[in-house]
C-alpha positions as semicolon CSV with decimal commas, in nm:
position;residue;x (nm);y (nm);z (nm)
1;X;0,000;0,000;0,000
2;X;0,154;0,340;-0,094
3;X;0,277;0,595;0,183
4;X;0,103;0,887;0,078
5;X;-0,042;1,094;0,363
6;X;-0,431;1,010;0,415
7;X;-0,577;1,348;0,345
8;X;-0,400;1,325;-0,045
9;X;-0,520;0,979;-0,056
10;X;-0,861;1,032;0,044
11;X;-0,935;1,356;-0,185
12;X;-1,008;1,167;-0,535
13;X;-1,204;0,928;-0,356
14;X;-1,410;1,154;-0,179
15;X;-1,432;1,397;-0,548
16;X;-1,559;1,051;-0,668
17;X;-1,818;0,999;-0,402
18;X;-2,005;1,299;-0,460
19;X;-1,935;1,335;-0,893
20;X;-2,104;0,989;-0,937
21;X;-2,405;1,135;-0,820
22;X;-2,444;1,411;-0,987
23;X;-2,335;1,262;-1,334
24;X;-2,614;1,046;-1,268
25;X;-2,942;1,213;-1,161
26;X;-2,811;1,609;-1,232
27;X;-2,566;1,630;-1,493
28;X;-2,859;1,531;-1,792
29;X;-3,139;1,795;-1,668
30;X;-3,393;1,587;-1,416
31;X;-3,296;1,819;-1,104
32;X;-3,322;2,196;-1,037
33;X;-2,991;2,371;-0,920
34;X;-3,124;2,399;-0,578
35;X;-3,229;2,044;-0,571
36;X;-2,889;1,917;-0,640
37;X;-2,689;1,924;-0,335
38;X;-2,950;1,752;-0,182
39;X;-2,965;1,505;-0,455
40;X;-2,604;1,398;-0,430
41;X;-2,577;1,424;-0,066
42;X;-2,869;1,148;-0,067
43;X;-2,761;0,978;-0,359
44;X;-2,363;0,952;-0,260
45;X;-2,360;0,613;-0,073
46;X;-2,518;0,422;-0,331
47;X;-2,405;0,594;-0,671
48;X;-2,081;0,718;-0,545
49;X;-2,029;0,454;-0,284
50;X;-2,056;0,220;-0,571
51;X;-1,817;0,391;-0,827
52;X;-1,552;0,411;-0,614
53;X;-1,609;0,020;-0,502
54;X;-1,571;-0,039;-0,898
55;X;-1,268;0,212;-0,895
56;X;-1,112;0,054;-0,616
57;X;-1,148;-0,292;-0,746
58;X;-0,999;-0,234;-1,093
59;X;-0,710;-0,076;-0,966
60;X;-0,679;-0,322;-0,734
61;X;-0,680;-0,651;-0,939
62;X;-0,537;-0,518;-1,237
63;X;-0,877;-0,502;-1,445
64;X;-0,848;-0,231;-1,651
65;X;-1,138;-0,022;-1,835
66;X;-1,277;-0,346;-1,963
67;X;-1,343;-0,467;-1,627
68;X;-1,457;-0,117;-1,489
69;X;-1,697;-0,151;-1,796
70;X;-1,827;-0,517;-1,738
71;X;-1,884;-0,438;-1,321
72;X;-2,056;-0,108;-1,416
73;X;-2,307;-0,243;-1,610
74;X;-2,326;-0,512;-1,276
75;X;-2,374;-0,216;-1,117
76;X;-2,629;-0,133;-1,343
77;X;-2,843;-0,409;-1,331
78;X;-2,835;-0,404;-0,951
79;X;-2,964;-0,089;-0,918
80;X;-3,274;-0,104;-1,175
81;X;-3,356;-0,474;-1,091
82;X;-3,284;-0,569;-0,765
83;X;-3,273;-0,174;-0,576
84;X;-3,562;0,003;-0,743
85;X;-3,651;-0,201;-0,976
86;X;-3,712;0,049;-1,218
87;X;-3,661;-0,230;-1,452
88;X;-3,990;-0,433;-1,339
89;X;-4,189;-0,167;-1,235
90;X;-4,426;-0,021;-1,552
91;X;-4,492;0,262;-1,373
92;X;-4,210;0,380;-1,174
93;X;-4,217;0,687;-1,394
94;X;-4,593;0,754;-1,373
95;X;-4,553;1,061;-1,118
96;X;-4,259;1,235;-1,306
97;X;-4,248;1,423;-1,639
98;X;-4,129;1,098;-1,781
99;X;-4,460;0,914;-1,750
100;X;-4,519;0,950;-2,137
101;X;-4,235;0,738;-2,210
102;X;-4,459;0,448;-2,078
103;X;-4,626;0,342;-2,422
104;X;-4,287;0,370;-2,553
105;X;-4,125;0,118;-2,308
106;X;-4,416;-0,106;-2,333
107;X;-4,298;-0,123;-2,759
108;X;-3,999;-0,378;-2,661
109;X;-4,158;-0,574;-2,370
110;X;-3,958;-0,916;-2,300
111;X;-4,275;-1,172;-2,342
112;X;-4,301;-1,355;-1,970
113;X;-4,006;-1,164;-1,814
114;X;-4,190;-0,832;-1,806
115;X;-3,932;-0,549;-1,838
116;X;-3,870;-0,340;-2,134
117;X;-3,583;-0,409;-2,370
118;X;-3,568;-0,028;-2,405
119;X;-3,598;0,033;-2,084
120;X;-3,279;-0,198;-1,986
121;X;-3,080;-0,039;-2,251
122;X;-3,156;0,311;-2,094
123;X;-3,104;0,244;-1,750
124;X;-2,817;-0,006;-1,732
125;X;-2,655;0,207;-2,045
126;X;-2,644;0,553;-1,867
127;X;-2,534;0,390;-1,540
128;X;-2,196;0,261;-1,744
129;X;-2,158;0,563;-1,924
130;X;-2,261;0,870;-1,666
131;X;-2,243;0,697;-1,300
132;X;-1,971;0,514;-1,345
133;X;-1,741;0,554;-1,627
134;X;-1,735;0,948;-1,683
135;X;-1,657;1,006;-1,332
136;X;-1,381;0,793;-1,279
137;X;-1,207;0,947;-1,596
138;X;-1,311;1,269;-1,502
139;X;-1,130;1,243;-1,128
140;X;-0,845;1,034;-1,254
141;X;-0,755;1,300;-1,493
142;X;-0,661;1,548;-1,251
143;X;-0,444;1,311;-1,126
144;X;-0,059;1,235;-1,176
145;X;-0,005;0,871;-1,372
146;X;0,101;0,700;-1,058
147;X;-0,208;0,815;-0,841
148;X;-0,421;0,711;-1,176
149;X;-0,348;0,406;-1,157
150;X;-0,329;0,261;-0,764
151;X;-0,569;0,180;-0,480
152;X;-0,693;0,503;-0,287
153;X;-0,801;0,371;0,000
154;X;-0,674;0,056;0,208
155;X;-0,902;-0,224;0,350
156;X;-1,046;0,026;0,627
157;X;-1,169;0,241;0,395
158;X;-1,272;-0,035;0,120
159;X;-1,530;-0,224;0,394
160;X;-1,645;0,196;0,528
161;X;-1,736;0,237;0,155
162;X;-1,904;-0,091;0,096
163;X;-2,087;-0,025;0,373
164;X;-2,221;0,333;0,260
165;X;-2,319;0,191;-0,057
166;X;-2,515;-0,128;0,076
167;X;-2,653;0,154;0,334
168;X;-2,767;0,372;0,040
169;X;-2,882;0,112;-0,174
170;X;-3,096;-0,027;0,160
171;X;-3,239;0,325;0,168
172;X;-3,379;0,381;-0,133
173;X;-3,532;0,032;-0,183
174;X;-3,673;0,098;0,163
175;X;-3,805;0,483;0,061
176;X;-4,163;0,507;-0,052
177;X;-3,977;0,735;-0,303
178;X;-3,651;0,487;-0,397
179;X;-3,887;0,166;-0,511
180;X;-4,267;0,314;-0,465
181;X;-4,375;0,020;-0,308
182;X;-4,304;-0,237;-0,573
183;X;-4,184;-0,566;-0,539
184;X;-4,057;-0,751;-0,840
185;X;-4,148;-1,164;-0,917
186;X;-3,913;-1,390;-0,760
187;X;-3,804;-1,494;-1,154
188;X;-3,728;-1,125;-1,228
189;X;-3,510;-1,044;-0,947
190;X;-3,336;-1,405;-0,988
191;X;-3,262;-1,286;-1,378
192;X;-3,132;-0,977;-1,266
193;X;-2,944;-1,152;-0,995
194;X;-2,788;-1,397;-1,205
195;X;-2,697;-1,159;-1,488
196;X;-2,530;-0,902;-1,216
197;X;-2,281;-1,185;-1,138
198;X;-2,247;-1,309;-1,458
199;X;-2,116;-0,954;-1,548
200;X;-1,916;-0,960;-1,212
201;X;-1,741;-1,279;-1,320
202;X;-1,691;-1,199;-1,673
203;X;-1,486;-0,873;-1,533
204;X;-1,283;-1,115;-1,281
205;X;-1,193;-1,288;-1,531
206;X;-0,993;-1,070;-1,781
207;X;-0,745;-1,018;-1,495
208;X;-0,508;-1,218;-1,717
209;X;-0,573;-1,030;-2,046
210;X;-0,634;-0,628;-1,866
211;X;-0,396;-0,432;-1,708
212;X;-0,071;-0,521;-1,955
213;X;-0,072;-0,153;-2,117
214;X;0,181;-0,148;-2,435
215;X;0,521;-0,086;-2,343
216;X;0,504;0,271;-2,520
217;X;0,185;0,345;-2,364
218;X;0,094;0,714;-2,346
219;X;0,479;0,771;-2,505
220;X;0,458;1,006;-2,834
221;X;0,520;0,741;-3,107
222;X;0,902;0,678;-3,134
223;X;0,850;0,580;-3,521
224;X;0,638;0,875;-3,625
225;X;0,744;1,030;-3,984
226;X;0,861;0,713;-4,102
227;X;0,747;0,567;-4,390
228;X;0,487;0,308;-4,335
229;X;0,647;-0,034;-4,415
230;X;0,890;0,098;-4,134
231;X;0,663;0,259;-3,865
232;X;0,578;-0,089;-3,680
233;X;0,209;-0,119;-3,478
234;X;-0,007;0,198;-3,579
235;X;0,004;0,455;-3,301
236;X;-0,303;0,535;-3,130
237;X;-0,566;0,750;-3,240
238;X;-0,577;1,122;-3,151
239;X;-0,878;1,202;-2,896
240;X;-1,140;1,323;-3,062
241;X;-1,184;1,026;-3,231
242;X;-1,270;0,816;-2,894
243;X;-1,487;1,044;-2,806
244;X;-1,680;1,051;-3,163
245;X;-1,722;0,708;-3,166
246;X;-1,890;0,722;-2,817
247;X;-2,057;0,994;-2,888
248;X;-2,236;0,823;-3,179
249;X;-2,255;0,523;-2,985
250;X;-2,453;0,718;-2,731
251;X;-2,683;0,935;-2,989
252;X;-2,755;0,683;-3,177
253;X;-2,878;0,412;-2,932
254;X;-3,186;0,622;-2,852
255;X;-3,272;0,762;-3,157
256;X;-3,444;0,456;-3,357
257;X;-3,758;0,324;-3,148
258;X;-3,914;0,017;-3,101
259;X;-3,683;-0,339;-3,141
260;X;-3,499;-0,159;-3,423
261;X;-3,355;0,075;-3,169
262;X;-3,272;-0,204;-2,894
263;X;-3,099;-0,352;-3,158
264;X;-2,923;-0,073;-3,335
265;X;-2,793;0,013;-2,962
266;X;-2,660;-0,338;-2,935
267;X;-2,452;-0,303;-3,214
268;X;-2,342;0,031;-3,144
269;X;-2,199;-0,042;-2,800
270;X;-2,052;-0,378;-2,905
271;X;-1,871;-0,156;-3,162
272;X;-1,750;0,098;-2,944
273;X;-1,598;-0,188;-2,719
274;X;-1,369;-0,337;-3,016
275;X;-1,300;-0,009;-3,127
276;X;-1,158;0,148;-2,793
277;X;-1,039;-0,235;-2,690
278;X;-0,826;-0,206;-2,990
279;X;-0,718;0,146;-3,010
280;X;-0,653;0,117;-2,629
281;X;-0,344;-0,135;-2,715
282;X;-0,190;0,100;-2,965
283;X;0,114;0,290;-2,839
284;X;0,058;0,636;-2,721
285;X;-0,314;0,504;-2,603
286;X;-0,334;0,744;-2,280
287;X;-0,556;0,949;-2,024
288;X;-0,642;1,187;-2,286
289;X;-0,799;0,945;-2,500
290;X;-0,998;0,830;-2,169
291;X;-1,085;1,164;-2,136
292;X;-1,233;1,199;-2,449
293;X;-1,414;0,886;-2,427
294;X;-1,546;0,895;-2,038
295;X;-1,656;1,291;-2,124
296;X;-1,845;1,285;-2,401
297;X;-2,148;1,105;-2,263
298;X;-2,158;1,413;-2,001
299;X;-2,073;1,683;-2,260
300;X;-2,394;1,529;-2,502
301;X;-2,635;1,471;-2,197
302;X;-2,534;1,845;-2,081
303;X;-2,611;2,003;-2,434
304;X;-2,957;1,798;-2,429
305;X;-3,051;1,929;-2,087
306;X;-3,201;2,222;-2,261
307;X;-3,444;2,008;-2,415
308;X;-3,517;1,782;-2,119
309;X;-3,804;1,845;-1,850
310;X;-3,735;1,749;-1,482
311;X;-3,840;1,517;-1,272
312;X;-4,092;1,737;-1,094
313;X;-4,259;2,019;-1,253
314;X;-4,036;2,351;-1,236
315;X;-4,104;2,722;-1,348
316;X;-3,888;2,802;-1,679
317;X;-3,682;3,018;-1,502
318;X;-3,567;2,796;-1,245
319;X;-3,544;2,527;-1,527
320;X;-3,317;2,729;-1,714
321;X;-3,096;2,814;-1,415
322;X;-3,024;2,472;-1,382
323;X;-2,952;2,384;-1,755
324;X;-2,718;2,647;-1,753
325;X;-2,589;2,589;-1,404
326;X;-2,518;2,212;-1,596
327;X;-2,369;2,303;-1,865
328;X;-2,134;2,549;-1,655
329;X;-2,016;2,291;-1,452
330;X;-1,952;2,002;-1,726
331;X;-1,741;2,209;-1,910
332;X;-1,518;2,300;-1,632
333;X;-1,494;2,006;-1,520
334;X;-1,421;1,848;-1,821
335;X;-1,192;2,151;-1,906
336;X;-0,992;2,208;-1,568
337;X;-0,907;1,771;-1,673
338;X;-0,792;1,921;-2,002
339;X;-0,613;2,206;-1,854
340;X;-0,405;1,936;-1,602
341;X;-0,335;1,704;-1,837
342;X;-0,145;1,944;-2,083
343;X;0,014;2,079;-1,776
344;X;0,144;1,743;-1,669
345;X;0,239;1,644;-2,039
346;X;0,422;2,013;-2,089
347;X;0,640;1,925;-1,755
348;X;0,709;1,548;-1,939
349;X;0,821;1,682;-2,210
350;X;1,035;1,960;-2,022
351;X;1,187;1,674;-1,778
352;X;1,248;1,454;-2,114
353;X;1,466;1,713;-2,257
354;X;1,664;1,807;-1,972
355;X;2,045;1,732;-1,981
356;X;2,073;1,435;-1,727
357;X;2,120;1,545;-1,340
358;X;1,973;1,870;-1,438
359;X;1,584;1,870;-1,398
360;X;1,379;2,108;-1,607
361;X;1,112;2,135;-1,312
362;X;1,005;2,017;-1,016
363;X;0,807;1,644;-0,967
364;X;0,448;1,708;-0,965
């Protein structure tokens, strides 16, 4: 375990507890700005509790974004099927804004298992991409490449944090408000059951394949400007284009309805995955390009905030006070990441070019 004083350790992982949150329930419009602290203060053990469990783990074991991936979509199922059960109940929406989307839901319903196809891709889909995977890039980019990658908290701190999150999860299936007094068949919440481990298992076991960046990894490409037949593995791709292909992957899941659209977003996530598995094994394949990737789900659900009602009913201006406050706060965020990783890379490249014994500047 690393020697670095509590209070630095504990920083990230308390940024994490309270981002997860809001990336989930604020960051894509359903809240009012002065209903968001109180959302992620309630919300923190169970969303953020459980991102930094996922964190934690992957750093832990060596699991990589793969296996953050496969235990956030766990994470995922948990919530809407065993938690809520959002994912069994047809009207768990009924008393929001959202209660039109009903009919819509009720387009791609699983004959005998009684959830919606849609519905599963919606939930379990924006817990990967906004609970759980933009916030750990988001935090981990304002961090140096050896706090990145390493534990943040030891056991302690590991069994406090599984505790706030089976505390929080307790809670809301518990609230009136968290599962409105629905109870799921036994078959359902064995499905979801068995599919949350299945997902838990599957991420296990790529220990043995994740973790094993390329040697050059997040290196500028030693063999750039050669000509091709020289140049060796192709280097990887320059950010924007991770976070194009997840942000069509994203778009484009929800924008065909009915079975079509379950489908299309099948496809479209299963080609993301190759896509960044692949690129992700290139040399040069760094934090920027898991930046761009773990962002862009925030930066599209921010710019479609505009367009989105909240839960509750809300005046226009204090719906517009939030949309801005939203899209205020995504793009520093996402900028002040951008801002310390060209910092850090600047001081690389300074420290790379100093004569030896004579250090451009100081360790950051």
């Amino acid at each position: 375990m690393t020697t670095e004083p509590l209070r630095r350790r504990l920083a990230p992982a308390v940024a994490l507890l309270l981002l997860a949150p809001w990336t989930a329930e604020c960051s894509w419009g359903g809240f009012t700005l002065t209903g968001m602290p109180f959302v992620v203060l309630v919300l923190a053990p169970m969303y953020g509790g459980a991102a930094l469990l996922i964190r934690e783990t992957a750093r832990r074991l060596g699991l990589g974004w793969p296996g953050i991936v496969l235990l956030a979509a766990a994470f995922g199922v948990v919530q809407a099927g065993l938690v809520d059960q959002s994912l069994f109940n047809p009207g768990f929406l009924d008393d929001t804004q959202f209660a039109d989307t009903r009919s819509v839901a009720e387009a791609t319903l699983v004959p005998g298992l009684g959830f919606s196809a849609r519905q599963a891709v919606d939930y379990v889909g924006n817990h990967v991409a906004l609970t759980i995977c933009a916030s750990i890039a988001l935090v981990e980019s304002y961090l140096g490449t050896g706090r990145r990658s390493r534990p943040w908290l030891g056991r302690p701190g590991l069994v406090v944090t599984a505790l706030l999150w089976l505390g929080g999860s307790l809670l809301v299936f518990a609230d009136d408000g968290g599962r409105k007094g629905f109870v799921a068949a036994p078959l359902q919440l064995a499905i979801a059951t068995g599919l949350a481990l299945a997902l838990v298992t599957a991420a296990l076991l790529r220990r043995r394949y994740a973790g094993r960046p390329h040697a050059d990894a997040g290196r500028p490409h030693a063999d750039a400007g050669r000509p091709h037949a020289d140049a060796g593995p192709p280097a990887a791709p320059h950010p924007v284009w991770p976070a194009l292909v997840v942000l069509v992957a994203y778009v484009g899941a929800g924008i065909v309805p009915g079975w079509p659209g379950v489908g299309l977003a099948a496809a479209l996530a299963a080609l993301t995955a190759v896509l960044l598995t692949r690129w992700s094994r290139r040399p040069g394949w760094g934090q920027r390009q898991v930046l761009a990737a773990g962002s862009s789900s925030v930066l599209v659900v921010a710019a479609f905030a505009y367009e989105v009602p909240t839960y509750s009913p809300a005046g226009p201006a204090a719906a517009l006070a939030g949309d801005v406050a939203i899209s205020v706060i995504v793009l520093l965020l996402v900028g002040g990441a951008w801002w310390r990783l060209s910092g850090r890379a600047a001081r690389d490249r300074r420290r790379a070019a100093a004569p030896a014994g004579h250090p451009a500047s100081p360790p950051a």
